[in-house]
N, C-alpha and C positions, 0 to 999 in steps of 0.2 A: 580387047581381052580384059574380064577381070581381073581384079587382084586374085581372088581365090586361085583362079588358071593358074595366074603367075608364081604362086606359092607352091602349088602343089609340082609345075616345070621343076623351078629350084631346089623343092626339095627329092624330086626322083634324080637330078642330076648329082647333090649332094650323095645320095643312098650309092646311086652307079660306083662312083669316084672312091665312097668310101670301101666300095665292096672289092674295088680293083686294087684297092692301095693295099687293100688287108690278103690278095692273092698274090701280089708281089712280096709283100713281105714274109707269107708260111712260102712260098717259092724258094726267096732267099733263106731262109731257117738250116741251122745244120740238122742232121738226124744223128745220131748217135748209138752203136750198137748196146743194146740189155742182153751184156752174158749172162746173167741167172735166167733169161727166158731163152738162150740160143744154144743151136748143138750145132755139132759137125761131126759127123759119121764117115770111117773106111772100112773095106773091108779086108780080110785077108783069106784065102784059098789054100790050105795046105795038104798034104796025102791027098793032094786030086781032087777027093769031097768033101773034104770039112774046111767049112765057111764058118771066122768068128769077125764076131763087130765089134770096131776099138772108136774109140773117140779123143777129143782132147778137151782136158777141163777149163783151160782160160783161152779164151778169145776176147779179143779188143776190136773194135771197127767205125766208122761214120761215113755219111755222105753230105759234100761239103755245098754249101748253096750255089756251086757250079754244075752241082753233079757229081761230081769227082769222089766215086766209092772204092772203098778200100776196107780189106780184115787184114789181120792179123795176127797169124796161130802160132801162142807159143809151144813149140813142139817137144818142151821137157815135160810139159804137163801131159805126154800121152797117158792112155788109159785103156789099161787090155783086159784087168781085172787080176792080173798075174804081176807083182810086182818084180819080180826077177827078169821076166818078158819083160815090162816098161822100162827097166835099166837098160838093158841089150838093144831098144827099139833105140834110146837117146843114146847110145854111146858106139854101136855098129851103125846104126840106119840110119838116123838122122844130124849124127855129130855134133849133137848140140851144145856144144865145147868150142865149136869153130863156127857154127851155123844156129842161135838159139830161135829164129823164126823164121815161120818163112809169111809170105803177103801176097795176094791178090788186089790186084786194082782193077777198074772197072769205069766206064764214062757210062751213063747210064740221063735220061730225059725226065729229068725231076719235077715237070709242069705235069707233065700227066699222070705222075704220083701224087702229085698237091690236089690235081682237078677230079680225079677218081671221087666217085660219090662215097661214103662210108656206110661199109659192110659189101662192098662189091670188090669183084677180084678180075686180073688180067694176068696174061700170057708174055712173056717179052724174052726175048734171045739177046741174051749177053754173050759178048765178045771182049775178055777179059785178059789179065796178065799175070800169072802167075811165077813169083820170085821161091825159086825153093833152092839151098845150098848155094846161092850164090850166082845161077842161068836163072833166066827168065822165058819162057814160053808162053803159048798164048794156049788157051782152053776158050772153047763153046762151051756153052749149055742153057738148058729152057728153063726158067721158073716161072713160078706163079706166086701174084703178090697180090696180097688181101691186106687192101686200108680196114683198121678193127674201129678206129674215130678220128679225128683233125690230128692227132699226136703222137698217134700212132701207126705202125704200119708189120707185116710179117715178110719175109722173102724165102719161098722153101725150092727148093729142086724136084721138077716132075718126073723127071728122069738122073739114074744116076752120075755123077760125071765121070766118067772113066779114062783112068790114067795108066803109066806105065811105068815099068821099073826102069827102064831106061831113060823116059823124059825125066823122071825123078834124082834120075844119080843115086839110087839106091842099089843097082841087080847087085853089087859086089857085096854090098850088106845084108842084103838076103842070103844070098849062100853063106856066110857064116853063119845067120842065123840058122839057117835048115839041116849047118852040120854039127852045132852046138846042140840042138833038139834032136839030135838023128832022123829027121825025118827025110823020105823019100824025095818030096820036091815041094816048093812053093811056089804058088804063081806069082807072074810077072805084074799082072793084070788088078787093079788095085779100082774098086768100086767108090767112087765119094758122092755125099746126100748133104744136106744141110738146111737147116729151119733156123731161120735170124731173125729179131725182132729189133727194129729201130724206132726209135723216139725221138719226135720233135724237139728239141731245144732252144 
């Protein structure tokens, strides 16, 4: 064997080594959520047919180099567009006096969000846990995650996740709402979306 052969062995073995060490460690990296780039959308159904969409303004979130994702809504910060509504939502519905967040966690397979090529997107079904008032329950739902570079990543919902006023521990807070509004009836049936953007760290 020459020496050349042997240089150029050692150094594809160097190149291999180095390219595995640098996959282990964006693998291990935490992500950390960018609220000014993330929403979270519900919906609300009231008189039957009118449908308005509320949000909340601060979300906190990461995923830890286990995997281990997690948000975290703070729920004073709702947002209906009506500030009288946003009081009544924090102090009927959500009690945020006794309950100021609530959190999802999530186990999630973070090798194949490191090894996605950038600017390609996947489909993946999470099986998650959601903490609201103080229960916790488990929700599905599908999203679609688009790596945008090495450092970045998005997570949106392809369908809505639909919840309930009763897993929620809300239906007693809705009917005061619905008789303080005089209105005829509010759904039970509470539509949620959400577009998250996490960053390598």
């Amino acid at each position: 064997m020459q020496l050349g052969d042997k240089r150029q062995k050692i150094f594809t073995k160097i190149t291999l080594l180095t390219m595995t060490t640098l996959t282990v460690l964006t693998a291990n990296a935490d992500w950390q959520l960018d609220p000014a780039a993330s929403d979270l959308y519900f919906m609300s159904i009231k008189a039957t047919h009118v449908g308005e969409v509320h949000s909340f303004d601060t979300l906190s979130g990461k995923v830890d180099e286990k995997g281990a994702a997690s948000l975290t809504i703070d729920l004073a910060s709702v947002a209906t567009l009506i500030p009288i509504r946003d009081q009544r939502m924090r102090d009927m519905l959500f009690q945020v006096d006794r309950y100021p967040t609530a959190t999802v966690a999530a186990q999630i397979e973070l090798d194949t969000l490191v090894t996605m090529p950038t600017g390609s997107e996947i489909d993946i079904e999470l099986e998650a846990d959601l903490k609201f008032k103080g229960k916790t329950s488990q929700i599905m739902t599908k999203v679609k995650v688009s790596k945008l570079n090495e450092q970045k990543i998005t997570v949106r919902t392809i369908a809505p996740v639909v919840l309930s006023a009763g897993q929620l521990q809300v239906t007693e807070g809705l009917e005061k709402l619905r008789e303080i509004a005089g209105l005829p009836n509010i759904s039970f049936t509470i539509p949620v979306t959400f577009n998250l953007t996490l960053t390598r760290i």
